[in-house]
N, CA and C atoms as an extended XYZ file, in Angstrom:
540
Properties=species:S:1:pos:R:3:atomname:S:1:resname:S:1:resid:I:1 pbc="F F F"
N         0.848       -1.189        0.000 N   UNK     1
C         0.000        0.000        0.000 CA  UNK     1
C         0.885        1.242        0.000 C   UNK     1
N         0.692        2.346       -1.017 N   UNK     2
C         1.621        3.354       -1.029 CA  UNK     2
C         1.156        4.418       -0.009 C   UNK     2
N         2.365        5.327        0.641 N   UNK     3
C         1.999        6.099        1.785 CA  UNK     3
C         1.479        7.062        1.390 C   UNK     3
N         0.231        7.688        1.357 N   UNK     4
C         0.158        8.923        0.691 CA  UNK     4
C        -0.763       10.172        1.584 C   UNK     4
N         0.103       10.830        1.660 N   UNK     5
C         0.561       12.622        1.949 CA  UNK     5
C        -0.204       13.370        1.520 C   UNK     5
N        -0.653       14.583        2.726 N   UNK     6
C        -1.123       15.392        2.515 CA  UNK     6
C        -0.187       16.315        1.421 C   UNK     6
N        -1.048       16.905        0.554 N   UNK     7
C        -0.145       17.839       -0.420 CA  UNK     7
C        -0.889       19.101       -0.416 C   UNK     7
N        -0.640       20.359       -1.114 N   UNK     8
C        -1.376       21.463       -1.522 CA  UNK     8
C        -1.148       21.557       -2.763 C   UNK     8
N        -2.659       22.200       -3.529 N   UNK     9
C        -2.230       22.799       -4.809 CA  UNK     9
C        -3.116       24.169       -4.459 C   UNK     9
N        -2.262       24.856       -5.543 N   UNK    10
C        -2.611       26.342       -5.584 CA  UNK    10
C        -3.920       26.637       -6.532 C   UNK    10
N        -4.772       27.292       -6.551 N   UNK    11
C        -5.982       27.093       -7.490 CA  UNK    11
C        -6.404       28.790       -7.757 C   UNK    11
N        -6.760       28.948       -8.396 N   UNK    12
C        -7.254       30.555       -9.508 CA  UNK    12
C        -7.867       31.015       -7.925 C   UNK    12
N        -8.143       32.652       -8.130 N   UNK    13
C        -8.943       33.236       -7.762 CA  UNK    13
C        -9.846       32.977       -6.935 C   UNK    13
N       -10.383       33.081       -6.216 N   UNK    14
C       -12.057       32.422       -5.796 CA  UNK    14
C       -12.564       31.041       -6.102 C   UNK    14
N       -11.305       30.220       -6.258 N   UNK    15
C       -12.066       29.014       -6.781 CA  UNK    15
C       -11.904       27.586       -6.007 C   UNK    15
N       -11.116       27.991       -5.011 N   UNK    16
C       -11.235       27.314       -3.560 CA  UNK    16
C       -12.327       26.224       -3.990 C   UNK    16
N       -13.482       26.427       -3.677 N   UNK    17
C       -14.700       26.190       -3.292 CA  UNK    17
C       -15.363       25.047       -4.536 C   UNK    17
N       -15.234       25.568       -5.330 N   UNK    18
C       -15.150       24.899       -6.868 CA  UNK    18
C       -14.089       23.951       -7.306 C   UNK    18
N       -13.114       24.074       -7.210 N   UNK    19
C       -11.937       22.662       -7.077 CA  UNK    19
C       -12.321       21.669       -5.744 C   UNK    19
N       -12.856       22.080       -4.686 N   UNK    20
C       -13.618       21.116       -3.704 CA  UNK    20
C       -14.397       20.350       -3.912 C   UNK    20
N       -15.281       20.959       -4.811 N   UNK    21
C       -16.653       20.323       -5.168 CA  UNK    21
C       -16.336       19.393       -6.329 C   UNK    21
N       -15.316       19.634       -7.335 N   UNK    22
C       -14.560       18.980       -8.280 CA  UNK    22
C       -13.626       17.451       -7.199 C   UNK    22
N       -13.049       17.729       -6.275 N   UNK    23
C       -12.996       16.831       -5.977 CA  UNK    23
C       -13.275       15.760       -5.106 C   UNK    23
N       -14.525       16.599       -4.584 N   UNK    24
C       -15.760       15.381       -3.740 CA  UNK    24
C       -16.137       14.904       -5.325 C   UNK    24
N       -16.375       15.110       -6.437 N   UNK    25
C       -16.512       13.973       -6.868 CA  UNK    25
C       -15.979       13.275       -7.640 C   UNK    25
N       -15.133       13.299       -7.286 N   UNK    26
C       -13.924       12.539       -7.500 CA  UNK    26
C       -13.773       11.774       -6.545 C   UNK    26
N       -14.117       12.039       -5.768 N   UNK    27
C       -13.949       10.400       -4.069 CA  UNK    27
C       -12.233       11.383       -4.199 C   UNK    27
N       -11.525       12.329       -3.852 N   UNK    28
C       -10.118       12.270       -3.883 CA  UNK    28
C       -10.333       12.978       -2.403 C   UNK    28
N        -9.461       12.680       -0.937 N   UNK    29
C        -9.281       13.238       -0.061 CA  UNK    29
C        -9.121       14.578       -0.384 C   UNK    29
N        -9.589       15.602        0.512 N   UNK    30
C        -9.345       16.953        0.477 CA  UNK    30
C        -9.579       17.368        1.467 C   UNK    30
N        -9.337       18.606        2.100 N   UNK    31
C        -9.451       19.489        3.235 CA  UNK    31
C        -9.650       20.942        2.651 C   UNK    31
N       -10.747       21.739        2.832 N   UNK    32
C       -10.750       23.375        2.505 CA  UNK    32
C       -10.743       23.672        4.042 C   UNK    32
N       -10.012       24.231        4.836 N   UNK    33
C       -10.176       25.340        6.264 CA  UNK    33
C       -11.381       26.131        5.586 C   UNK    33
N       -12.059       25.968        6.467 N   UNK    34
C       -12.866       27.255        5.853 CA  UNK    34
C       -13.414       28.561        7.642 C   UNK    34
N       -13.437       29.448        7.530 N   UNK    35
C       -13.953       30.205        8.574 CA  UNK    35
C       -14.592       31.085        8.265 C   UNK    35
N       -15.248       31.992        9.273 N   UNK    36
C       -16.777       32.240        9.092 CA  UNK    36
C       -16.427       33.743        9.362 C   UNK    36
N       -17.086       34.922        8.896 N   UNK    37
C       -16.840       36.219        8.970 CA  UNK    37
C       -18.118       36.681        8.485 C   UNK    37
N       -18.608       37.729        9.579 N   UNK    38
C       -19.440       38.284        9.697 CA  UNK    38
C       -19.556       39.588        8.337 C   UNK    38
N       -20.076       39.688        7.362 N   UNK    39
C       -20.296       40.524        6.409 CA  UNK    39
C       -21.329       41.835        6.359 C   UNK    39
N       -20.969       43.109        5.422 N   UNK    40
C       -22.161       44.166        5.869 CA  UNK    40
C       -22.539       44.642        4.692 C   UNK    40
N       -24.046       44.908        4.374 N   UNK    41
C       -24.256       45.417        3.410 CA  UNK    41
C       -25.388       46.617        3.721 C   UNK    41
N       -25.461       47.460        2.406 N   UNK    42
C       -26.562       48.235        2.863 CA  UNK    42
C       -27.709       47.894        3.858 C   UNK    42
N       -28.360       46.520        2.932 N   UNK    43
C       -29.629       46.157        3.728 CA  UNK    43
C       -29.651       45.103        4.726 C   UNK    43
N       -28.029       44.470        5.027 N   UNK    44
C       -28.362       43.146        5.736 CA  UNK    44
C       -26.958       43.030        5.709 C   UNK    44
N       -27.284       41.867        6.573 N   UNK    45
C       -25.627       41.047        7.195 CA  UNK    45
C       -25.608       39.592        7.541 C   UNK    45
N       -24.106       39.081        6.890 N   UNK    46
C       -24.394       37.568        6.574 CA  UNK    46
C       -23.498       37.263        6.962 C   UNK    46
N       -23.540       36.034        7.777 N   UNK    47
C       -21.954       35.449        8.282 CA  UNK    47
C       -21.571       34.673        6.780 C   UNK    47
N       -20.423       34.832        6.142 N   UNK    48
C       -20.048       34.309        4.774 CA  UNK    48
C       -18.612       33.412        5.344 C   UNK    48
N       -18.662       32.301        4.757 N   UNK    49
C       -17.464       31.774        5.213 CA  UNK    49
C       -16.377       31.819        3.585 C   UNK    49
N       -14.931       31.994        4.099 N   UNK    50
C       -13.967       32.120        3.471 CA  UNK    50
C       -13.277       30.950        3.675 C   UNK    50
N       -12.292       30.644        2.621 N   UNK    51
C       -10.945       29.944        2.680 CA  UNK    51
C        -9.698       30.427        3.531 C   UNK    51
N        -9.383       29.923        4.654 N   UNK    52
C        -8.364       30.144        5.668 CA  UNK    52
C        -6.933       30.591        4.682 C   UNK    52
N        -6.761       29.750        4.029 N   UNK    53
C        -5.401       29.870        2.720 CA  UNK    53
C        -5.674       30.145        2.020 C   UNK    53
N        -5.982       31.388        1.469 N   UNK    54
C        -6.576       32.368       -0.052 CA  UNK    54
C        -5.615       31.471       -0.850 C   UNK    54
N        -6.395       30.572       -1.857 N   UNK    55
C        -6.063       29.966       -2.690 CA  UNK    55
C        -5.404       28.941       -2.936 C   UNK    55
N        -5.444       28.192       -1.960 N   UNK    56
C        -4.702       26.674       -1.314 CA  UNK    56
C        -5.689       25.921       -0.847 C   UNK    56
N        -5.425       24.272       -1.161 N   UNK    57
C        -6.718       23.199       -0.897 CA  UNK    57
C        -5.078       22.188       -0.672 C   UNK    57
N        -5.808       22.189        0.521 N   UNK    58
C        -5.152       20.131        0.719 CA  UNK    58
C        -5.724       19.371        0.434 C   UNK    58
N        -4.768       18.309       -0.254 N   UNK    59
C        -5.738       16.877       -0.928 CA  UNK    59
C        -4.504       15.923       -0.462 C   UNK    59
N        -4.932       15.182       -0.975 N   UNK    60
C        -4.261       13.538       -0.070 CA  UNK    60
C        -4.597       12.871       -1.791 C   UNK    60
N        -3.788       13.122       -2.816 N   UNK    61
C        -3.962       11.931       -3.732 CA  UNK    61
C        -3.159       10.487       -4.001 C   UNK    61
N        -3.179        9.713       -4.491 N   UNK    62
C        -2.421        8.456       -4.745 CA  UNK    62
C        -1.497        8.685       -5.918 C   UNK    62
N        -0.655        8.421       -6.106 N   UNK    63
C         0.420        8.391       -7.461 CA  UNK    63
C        -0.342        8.213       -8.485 C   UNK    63
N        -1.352        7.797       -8.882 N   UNK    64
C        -2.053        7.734      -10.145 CA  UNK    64
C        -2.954        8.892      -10.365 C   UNK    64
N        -3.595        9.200       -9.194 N   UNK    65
C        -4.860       10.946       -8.949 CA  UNK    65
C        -4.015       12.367       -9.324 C   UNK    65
N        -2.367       12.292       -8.945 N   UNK    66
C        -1.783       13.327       -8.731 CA  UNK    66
C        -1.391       14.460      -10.026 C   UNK    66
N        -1.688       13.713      -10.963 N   UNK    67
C        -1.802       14.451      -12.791 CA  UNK    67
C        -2.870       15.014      -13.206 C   UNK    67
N        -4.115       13.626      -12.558 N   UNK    68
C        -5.377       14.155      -12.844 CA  UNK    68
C        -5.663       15.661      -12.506 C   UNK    68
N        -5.273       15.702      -10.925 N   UNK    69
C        -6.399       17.060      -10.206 CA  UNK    69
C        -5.243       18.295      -11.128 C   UNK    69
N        -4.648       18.248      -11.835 N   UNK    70
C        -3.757       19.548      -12.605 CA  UNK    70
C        -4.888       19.298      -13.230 C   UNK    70
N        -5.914       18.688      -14.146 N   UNK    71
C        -6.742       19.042      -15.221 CA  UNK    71
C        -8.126       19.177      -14.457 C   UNK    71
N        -8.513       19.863      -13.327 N   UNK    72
C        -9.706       20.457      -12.862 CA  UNK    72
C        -9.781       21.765      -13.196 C   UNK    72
N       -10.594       22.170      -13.423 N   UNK    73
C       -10.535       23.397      -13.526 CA  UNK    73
C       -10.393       24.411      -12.419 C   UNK    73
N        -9.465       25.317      -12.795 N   UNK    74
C        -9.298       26.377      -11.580 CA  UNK    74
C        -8.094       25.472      -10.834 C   UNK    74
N        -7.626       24.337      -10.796 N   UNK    75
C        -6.738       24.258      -10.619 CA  UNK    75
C        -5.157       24.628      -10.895 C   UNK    75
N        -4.305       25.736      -10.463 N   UNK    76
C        -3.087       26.082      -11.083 CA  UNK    76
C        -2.360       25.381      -11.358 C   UNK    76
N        -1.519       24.590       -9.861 N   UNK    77
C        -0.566       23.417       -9.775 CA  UNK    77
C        -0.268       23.174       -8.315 C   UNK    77
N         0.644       22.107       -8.460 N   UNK    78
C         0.708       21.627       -6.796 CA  UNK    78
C         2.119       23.266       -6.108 C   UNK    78
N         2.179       22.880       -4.616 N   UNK    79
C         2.360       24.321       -4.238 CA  UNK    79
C         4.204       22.946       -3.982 C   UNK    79
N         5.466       24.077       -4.588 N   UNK    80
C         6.980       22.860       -4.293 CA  UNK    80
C         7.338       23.968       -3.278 C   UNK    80
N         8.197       23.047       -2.253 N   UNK    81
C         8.752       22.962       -1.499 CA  UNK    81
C        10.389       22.317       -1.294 C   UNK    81
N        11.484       22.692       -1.799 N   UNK    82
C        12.782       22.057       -1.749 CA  UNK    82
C        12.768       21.682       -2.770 C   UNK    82
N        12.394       21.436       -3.978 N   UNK    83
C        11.868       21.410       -5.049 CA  UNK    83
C        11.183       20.218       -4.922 C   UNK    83
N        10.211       19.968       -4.358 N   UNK    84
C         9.535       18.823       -4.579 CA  UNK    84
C         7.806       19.105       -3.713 C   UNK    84
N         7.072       18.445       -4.839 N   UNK    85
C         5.519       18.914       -3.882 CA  UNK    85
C         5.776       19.406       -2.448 C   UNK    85
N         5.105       20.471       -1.949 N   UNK    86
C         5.041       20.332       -0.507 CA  UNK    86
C         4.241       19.479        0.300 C   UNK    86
N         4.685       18.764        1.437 N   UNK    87
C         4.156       17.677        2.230 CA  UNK    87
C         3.401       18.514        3.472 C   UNK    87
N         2.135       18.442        3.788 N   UNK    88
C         1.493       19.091        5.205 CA  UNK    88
C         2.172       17.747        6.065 C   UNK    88
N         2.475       17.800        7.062 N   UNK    89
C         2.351       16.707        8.583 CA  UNK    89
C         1.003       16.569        8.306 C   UNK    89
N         0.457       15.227        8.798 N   UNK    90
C        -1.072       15.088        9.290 CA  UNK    90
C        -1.515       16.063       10.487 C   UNK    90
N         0.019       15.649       11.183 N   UNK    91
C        -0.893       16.823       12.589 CA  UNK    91
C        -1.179       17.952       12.473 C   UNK    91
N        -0.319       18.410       11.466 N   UNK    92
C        -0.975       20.096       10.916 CA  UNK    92
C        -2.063       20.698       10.902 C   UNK    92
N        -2.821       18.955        9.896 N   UNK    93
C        -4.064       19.375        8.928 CA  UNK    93
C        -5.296       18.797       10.554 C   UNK    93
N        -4.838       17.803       11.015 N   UNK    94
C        -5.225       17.312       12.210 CA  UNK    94
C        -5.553       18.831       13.031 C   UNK    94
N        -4.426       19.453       13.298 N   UNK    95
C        -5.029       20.315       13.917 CA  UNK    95
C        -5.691       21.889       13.936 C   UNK    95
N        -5.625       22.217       12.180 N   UNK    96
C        -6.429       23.085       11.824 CA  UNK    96
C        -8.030       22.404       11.681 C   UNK    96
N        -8.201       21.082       11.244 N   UNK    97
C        -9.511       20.797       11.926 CA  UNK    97
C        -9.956       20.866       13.012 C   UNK    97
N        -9.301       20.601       14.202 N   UNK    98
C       -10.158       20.653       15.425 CA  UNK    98
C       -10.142       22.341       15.711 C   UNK    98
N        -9.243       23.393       15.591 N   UNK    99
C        -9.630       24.728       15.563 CA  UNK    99
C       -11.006       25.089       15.014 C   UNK    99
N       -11.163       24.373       14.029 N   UNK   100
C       -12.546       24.502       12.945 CA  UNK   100
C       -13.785       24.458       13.869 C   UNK   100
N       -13.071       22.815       14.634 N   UNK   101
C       -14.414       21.745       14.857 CA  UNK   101
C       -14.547       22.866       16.256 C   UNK   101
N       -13.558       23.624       17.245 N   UNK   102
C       -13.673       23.930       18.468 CA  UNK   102
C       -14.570       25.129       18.365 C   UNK   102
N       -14.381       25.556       16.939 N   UNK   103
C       -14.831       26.932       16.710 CA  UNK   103
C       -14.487       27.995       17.081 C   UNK   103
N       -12.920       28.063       17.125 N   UNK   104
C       -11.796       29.346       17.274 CA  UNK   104
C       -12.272       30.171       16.265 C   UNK   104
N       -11.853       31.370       16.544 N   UNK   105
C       -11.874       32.367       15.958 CA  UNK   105
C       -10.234       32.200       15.064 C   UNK   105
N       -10.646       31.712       13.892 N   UNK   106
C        -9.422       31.862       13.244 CA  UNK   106
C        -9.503       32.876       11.787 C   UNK   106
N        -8.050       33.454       11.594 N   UNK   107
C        -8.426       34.117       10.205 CA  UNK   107
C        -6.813       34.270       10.084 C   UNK   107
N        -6.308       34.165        8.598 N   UNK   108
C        -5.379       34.302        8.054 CA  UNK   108
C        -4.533       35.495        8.303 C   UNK   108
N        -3.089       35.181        8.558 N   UNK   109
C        -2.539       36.548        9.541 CA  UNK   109
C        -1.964       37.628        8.142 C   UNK   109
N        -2.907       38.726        8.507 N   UNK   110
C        -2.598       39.569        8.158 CA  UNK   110
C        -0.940       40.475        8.264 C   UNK   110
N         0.191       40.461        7.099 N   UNK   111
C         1.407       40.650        7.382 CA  UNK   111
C         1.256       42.187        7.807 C   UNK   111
N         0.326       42.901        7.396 N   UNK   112
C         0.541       44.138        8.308 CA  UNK   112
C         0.533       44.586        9.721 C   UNK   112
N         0.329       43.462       10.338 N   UNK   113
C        -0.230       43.953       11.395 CA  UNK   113
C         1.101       43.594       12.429 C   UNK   113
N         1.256       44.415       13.417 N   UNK   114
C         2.139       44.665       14.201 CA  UNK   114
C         2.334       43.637       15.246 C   UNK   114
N         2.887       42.605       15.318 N   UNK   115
C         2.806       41.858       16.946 CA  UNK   115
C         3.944       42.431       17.741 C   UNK   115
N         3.229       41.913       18.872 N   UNK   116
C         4.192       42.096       20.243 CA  UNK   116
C         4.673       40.588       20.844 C   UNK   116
N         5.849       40.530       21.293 N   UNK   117
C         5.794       39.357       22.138 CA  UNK   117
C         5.137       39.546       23.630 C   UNK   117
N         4.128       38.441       23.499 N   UNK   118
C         3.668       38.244       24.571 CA  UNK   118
C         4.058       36.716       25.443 C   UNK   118
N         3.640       36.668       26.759 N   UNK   119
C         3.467       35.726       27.496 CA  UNK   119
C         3.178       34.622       27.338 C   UNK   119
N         3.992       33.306       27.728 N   UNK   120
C         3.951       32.085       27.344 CA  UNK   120
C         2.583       31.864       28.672 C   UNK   120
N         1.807       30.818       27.890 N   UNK   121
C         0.611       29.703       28.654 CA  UNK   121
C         0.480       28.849       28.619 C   UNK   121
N         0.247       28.690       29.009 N   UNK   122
C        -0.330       26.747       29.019 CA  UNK   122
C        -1.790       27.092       28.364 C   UNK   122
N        -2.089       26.102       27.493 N   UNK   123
C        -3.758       25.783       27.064 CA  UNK   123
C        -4.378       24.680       28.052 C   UNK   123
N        -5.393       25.449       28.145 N   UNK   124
C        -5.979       24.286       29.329 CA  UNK   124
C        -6.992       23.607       28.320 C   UNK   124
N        -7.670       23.819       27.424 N   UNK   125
C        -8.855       23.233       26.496 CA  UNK   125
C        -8.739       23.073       25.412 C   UNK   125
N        -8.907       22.232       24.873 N   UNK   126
C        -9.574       22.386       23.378 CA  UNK   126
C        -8.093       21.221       22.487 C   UNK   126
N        -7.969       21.880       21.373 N   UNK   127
C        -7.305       20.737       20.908 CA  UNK   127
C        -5.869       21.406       20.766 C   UNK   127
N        -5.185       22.134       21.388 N   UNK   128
C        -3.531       22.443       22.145 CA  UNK   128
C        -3.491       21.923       23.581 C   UNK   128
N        -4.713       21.595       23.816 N   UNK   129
C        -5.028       21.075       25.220 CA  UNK   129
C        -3.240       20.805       25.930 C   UNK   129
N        -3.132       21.427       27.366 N   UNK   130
C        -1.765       21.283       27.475 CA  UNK   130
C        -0.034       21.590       26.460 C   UNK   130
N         0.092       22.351       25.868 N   UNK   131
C         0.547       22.605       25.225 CA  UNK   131
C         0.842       24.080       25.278 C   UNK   131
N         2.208       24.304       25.720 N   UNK   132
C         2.635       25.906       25.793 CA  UNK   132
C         2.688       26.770       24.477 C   UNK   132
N         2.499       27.933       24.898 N   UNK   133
C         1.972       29.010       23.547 CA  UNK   133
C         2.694       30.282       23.851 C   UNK   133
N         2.810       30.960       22.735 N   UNK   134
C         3.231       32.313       23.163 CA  UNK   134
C         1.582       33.210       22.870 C   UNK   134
N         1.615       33.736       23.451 N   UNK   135
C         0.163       34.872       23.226 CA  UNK   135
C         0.395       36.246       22.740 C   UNK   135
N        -0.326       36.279       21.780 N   UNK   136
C        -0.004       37.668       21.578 CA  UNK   136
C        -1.461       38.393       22.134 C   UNK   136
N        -1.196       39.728       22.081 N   UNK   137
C        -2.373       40.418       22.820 CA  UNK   137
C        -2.638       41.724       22.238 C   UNK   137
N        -3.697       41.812       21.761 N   UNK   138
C        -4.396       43.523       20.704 CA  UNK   138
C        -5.401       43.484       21.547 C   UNK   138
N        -5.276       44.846       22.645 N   UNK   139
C        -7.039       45.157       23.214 CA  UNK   139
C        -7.273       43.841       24.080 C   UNK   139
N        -8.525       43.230       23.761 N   UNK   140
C        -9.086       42.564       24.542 CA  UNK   140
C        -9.116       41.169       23.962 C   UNK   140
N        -7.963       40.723       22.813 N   UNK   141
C        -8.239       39.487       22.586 CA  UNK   141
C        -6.716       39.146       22.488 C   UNK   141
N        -6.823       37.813       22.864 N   UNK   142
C        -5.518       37.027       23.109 CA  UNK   142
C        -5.541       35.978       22.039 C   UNK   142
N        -4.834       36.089       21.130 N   UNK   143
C        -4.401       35.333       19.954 CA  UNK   143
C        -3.140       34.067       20.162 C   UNK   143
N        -2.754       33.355       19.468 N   UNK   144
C        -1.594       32.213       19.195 CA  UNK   144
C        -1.656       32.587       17.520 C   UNK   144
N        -0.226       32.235       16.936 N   UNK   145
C         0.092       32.336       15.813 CA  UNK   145
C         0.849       30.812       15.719 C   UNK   145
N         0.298       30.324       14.432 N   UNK   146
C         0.504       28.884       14.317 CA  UNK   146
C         0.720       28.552       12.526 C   UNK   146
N         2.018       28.659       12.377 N   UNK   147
C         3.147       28.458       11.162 CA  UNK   147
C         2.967       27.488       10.420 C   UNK   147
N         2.568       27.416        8.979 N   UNK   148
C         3.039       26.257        8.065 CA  UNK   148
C         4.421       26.835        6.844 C   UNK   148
N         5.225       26.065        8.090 N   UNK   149
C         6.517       26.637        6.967 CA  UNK   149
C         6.566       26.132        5.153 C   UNK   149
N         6.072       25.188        5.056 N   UNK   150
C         5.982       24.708        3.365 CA  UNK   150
C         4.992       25.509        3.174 C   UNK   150
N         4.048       26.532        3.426 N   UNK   151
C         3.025       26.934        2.846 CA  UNK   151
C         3.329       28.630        2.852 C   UNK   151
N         4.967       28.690        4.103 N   UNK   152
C         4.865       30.166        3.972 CA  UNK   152
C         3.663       30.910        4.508 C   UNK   152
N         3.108       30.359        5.370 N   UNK   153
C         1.992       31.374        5.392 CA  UNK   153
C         1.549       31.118        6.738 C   UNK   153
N         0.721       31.879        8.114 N   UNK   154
C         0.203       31.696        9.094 CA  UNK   154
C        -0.920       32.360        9.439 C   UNK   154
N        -1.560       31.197       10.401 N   UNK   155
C        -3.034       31.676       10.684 CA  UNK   155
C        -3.326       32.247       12.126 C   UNK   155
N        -3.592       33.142       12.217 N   UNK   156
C        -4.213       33.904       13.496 CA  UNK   156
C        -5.114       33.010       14.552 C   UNK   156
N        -5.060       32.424       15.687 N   UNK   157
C        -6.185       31.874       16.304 CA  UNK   157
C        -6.686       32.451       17.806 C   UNK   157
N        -7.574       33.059       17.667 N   UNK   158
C        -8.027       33.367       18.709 CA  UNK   158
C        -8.493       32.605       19.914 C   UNK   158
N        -8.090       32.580       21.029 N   UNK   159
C        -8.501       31.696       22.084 CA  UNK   159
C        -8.914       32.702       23.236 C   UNK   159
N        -9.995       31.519       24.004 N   UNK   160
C       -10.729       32.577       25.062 CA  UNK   160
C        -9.526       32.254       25.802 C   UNK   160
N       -10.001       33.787       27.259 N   UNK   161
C        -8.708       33.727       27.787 CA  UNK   161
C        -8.633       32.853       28.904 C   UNK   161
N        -9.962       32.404       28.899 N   UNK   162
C       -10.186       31.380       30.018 CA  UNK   162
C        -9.614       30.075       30.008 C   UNK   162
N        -8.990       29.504       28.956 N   UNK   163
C        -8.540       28.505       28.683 CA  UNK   163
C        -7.389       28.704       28.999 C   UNK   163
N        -6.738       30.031       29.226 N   UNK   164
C        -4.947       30.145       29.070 CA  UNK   164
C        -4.377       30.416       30.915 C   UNK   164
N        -3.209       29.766       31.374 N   UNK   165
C        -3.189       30.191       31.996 CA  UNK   165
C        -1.465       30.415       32.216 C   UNK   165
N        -1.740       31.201       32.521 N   UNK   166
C        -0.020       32.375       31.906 CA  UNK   166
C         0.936       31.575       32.899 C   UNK   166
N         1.985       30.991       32.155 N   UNK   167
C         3.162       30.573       32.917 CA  UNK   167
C         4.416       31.205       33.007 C   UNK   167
N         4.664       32.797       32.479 N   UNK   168
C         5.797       33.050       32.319 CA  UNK   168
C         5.484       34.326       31.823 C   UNK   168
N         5.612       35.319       32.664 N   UNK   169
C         5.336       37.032       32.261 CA  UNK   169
C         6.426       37.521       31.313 C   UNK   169
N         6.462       38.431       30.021 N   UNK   170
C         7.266       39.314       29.325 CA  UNK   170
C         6.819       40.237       29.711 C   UNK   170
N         7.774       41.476       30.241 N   UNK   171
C         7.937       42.951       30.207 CA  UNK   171
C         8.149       43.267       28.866 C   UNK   171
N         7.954       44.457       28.827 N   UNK   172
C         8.166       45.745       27.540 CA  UNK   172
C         9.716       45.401       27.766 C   UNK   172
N        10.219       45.759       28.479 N   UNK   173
C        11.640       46.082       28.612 CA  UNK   173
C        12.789       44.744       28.637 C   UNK   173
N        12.415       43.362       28.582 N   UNK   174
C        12.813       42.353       28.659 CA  UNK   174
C        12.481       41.941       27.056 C   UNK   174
N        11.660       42.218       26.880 N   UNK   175
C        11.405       42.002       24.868 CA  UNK   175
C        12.397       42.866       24.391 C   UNK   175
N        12.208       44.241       24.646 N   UNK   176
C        13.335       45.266       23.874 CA  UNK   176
C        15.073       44.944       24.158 C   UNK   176
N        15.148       44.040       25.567 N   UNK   177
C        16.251       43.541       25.121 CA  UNK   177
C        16.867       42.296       24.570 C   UNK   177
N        15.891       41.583       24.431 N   UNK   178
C        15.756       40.140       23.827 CA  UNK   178
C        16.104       40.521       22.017 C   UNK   178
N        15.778       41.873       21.837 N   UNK   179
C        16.033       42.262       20.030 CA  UNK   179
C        17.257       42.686       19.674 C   UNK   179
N        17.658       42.908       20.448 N   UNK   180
C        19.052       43.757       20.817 CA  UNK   180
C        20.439       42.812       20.586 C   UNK   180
């Protein structure tokens, strides 16, 4: 039985959603992250859900599927890494589902935005359950930032703060010399 790996391919525009549906029927493993964002319009407001990876789908194909899904439509190509497909870990994809399933507040990290180092925690719930974090902190919400280096790219996750419980204080002035 051949081992076969989570992979990514890169897909057009808005078409996430449409290469999914292309390959539910296809029976071919896939994963879309998808999260939910509250929308505004003149007359009304809709929670609309988005693709976590603007323009990235994990699939799990077999050595024979892996030519095919290049001829879906809206499919670009697979996403290389070292020069060779990039590989997700299972636990990766493992654990951007249970964020899904816990119903974190997750959304794709915006590179503009400024972090601070914050305070390491312990997670008391959910699926980091036990597992130390660094926190970052804007206002009144306490975030984790959680890296897929083959994908280049990271997702924002919001956690209540009730779950965290701070094992290790950063000062302003202990960060500014930690850069130094």
């Amino acid at each position: 039985m051949e081992n076969v790996k989570w992979k990514v391919i890169y897909t057009s525009s808005r078409q996430e959603k449409k290469v999914a549906a292309f390959l539910e029927k296809m029976k071919v493993e896939h994963y879309l992250p998808l999260y939910k964002s509250l929308r505004f319009w003149k007359d009304r407001k809709k929670w609309v859900e988005f693709p976590l990876f603007n323009g990235y789908l994990f699939v799990k194909p077999s050595d024979n599927e892996r030519d095919l899904l290049l001829q879906i439509p809206g499919v670009v190509r697979y996403i290389r890494y070292n020069a060779q497909d990039a590989e997700i870990p299972e636990k990766q994809i493992f654990l951007i589902k249970e964020f899904v399933k816990f119903g974190y507040n997750l959304s794709n990290l915006e590179t503009h935005e400024k972090l601070e180092l914050g305070d390491k925690a312990e997670v008391l719930d959910g699926p980091l359950k036990g597992q130390t974090v660094e926190v970052f902190i804007v206002g009144d919400d306490s975030y984790i930032i959680v890296t897929f280096e083959a994908l280049n790219q990271s997702i924002k996750v919001s956690l209540p703060k009730d779950i965290l419980k701070i094992t290790e204080k950063h000062s302003a002035v202990e960060t500014a010399k930690s850069l130094w």
